[in-house]
C-alpha positions in Angstrom: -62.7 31.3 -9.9 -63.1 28.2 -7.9 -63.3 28.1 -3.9 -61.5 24.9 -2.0 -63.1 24.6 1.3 -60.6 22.4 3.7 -57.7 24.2 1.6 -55.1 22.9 3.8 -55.8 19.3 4.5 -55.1 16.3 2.9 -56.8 16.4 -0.1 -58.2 20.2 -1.0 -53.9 21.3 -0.4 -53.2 19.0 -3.2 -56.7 20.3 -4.9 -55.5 23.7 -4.7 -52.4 23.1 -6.4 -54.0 21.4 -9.2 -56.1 24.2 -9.6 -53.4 27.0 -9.8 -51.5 24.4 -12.3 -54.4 24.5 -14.8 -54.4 27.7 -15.1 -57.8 28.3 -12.4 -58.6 31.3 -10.5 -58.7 29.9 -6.5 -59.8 30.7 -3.2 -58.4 28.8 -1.0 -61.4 28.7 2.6 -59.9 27.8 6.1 -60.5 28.0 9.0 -56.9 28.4 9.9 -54.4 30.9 8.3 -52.5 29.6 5.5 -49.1 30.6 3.8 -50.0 33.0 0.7 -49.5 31.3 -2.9 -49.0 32.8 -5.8 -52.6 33.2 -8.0 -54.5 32.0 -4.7 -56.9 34.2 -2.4 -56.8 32.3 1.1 -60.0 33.6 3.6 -60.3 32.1 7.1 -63.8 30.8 7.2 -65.9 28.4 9.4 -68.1 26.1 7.6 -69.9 25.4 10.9 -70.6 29.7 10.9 -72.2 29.7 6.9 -72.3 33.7 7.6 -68.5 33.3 7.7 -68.5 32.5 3.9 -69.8 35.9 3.0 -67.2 37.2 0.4 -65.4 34.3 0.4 -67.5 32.6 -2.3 -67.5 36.3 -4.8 -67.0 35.4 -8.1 -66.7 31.4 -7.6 -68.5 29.8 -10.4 -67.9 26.6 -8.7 -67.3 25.2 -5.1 -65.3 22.3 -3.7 -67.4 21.4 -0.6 -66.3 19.3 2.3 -68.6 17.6 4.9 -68.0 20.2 8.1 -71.0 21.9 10.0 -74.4 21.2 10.6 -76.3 23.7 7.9 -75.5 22.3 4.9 -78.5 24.3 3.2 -76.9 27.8 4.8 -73.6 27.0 3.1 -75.6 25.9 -0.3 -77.7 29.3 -0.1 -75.0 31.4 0.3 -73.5 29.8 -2.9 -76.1 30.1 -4.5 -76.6 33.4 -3.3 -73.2 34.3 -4.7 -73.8 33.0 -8.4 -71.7 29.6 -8.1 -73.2 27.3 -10.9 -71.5 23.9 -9.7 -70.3 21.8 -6.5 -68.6 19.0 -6.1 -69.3 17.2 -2.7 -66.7 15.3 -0.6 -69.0 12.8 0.6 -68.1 9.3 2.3 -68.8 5.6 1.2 -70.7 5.5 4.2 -73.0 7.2 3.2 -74.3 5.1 0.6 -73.7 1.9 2.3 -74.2 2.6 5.8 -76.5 5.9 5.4 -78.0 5.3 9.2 -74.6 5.3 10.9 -72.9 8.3 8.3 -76.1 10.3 8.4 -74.0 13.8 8.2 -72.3 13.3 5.2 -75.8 11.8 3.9 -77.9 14.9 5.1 -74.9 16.9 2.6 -75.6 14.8 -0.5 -79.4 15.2 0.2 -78.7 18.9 0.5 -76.7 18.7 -2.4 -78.9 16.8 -5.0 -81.3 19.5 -4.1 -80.1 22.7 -4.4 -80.4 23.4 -7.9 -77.1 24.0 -8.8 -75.1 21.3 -11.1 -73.2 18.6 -8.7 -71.0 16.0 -8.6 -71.1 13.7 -5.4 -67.3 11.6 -4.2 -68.0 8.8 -2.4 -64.5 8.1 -1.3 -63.8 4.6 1.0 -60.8 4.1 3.8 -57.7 7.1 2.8 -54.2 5.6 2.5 -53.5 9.0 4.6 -55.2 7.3 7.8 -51.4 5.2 8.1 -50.6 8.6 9.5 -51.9 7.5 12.8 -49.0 5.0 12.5 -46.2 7.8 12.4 -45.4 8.4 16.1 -45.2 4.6 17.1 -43.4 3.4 13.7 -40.9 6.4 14.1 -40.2 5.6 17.9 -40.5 1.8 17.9 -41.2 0.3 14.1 -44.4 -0.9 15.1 -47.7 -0.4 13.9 -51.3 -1.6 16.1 -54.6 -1.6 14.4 -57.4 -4.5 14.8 -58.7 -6.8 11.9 -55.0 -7.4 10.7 -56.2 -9.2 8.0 -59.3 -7.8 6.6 -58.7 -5.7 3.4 -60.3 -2.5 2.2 -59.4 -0.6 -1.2 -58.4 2.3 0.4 -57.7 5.3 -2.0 -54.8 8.0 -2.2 -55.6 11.8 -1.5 -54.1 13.0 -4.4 -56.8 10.4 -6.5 -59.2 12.2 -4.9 -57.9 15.9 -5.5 -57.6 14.9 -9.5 -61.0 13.3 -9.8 -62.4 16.6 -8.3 -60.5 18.6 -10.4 -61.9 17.1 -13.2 -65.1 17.4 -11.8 -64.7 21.0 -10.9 -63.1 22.0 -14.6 -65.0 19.5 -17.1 -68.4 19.1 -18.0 -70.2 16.0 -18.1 -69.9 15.2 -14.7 -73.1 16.2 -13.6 -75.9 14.5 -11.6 -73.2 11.7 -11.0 -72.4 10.4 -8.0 -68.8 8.5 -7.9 -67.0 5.9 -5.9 -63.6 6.2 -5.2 -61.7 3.4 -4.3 -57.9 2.6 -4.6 -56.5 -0.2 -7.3 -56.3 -3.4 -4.8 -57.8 -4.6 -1.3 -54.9 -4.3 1.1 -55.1 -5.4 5.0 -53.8 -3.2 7.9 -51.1 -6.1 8.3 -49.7 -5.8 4.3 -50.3 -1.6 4.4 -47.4 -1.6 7.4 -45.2 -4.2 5.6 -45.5 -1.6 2.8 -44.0 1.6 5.2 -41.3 -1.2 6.5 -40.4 -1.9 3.0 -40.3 2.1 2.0 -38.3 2.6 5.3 -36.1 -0.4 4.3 -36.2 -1.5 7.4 -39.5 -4.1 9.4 -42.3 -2.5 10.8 -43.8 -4.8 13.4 -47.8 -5.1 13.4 -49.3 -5.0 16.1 -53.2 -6.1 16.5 -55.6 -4.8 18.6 -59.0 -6.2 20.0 -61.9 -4.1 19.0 -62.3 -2.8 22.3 -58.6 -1.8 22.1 -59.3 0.5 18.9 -62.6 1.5 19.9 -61.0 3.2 23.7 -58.3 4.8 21.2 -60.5 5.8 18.5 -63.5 7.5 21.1 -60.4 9.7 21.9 -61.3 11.9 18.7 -64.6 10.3 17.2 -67.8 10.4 18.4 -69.2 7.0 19.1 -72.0 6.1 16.1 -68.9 7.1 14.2 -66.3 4.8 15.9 -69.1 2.1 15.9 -69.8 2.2 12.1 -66.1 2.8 11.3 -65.1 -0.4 13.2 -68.1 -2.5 11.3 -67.0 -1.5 7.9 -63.1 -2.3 9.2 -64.1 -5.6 10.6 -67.6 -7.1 9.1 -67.1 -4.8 5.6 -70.0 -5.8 3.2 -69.2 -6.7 -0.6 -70.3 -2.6 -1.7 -67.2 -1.5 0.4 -64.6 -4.3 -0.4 -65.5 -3.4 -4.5 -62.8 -2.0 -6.0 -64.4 0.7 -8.4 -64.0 1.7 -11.8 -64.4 5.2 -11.4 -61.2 6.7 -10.8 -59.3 5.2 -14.1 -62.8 6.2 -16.0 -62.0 9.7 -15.0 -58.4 9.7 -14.7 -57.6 7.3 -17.6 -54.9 5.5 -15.5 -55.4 3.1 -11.8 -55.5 4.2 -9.0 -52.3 4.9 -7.0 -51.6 1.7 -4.4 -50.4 2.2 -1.0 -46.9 1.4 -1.4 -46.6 4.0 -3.8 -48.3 6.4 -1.1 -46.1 5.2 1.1 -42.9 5.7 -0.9 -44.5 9.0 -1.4 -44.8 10.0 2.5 -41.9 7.5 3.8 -40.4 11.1 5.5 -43.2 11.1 7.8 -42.1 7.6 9.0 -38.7 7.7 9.8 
């Protein structure tokens, strides 16, 4: 059996479907109800309330672990508690580049490396995903409005991330590692909208905004040492989080999927 904490978001939903495709045993944790699958338990949980999790980690032998709550220890101890033998950690980048500004995710890996059980640490960058903030304006207008038009990041596909964890989860010899995840290619805000126009086959218009623009949107739903460091790696990015890394095509044996093809993927969520 293998638990899936954040079952229904971007990347434990395709996680879970992995899972059930090998052949796994899964328990699907949310806090919100799900829609049954077949071969999957779902249990509405609150990583934020660790006593929450008791019953829903039974018979796990290993644990899919997103960054949510403040007592990472509690959530470790109860796995523990319940016999699971491995975790894999959906961390942040930030948290090894910028490990003042993303000290939660940092305080998990810490917890983490020290638990005693056998882990695996994802250090993913920027998701292609985040174009979702895109949808309502490029559906009602064709325009897209993000700052640094022209600064690129190698932002990495969900589903990347859901495969490399299922490795992780399923295989040995991925313990004690801690991995970067990166898409194939830098991309700038300004080329990932060109690449939705060009998957709706018709222009998106980009639109760039001051820093004070994004940062008045983005304290709408961030807190502020968040939105500050966020905006610093999208603007001033040092050379750690412009690398494109290795590790997914190490673990996958293919690249990295770009963001056109994500956005080829997802074009219904534009139009």
């Amino acid at each position: 059996m293998i638990t899936v904490t954040g079952a229904t978001g971007n990347v434990g939903g395709r996680l879970v479907a992995l899972l059930t495709a090998a052949g796994e045993r899964v328990t699907a944790l949310s806090r919100q109800a799900a829609e049954p699958h077949q071969g999957v338990r779902h249990v509405q949980a609150d990583l934020g309330d660790p006593a929450s999790l008791k019953g829903a980690l039974d018979g796990a032998r290993a644990l899919f672990l997103l960054v949510a709550g403040e007592h990472p220890q509690a959530i470790l101890d109860a796995a523990r508690d319940a016999d699971v033998r491995r975790v894999v950690l959906l961390s942040s980048q930030g948290a090894g580049t910028r490990p003042h500004v993303y000290r939660h995710p940092a305080a998990f890996e810490e917890a983490v490396r020290g638990s005693g059980l056998e882990w695996t640490i994802l250090r993913p960058g920027g998701f292609h995903s985040n174009a979702y903030a895109w949808a309502e304006s490029i559906r009602a207008a064709r325009t897209a409005a993000a700052p640094f038009g022209d600064i690129g990041l190698p932002t990495i596909d969900p589903a990347d991330i859901a495969e490399v964890a299922s490795v992780a989860l399923r295989e040995d010899g991925h313990a004690g590692r801690t991995y970067e995840l990166t898409g194939p290619a830098l991309t700038t805000p300004r080329e990932r909208a060109a690449a939705i126009g060009a998957a709706l086959g018709e222009p998106v218009r980009f639109i760039e905004q001051t820093r004070q623009e994004a940062r008045t949107q983005m304290l709408q739903f961030m807190p502020e040492p968040v939105v500050e460091g966020t905006l610093s790696i999208l603007g001033e990015p040092t050379d750690a989080e412009q690398k494109v890394s290795p590790d997914v095509e190490r673990i996958l044996g293919r690249a990295p999927r770009s963001f056109a093809d994500w956005a080829g993927r997802n074009v219904a969520a534009f139009r």
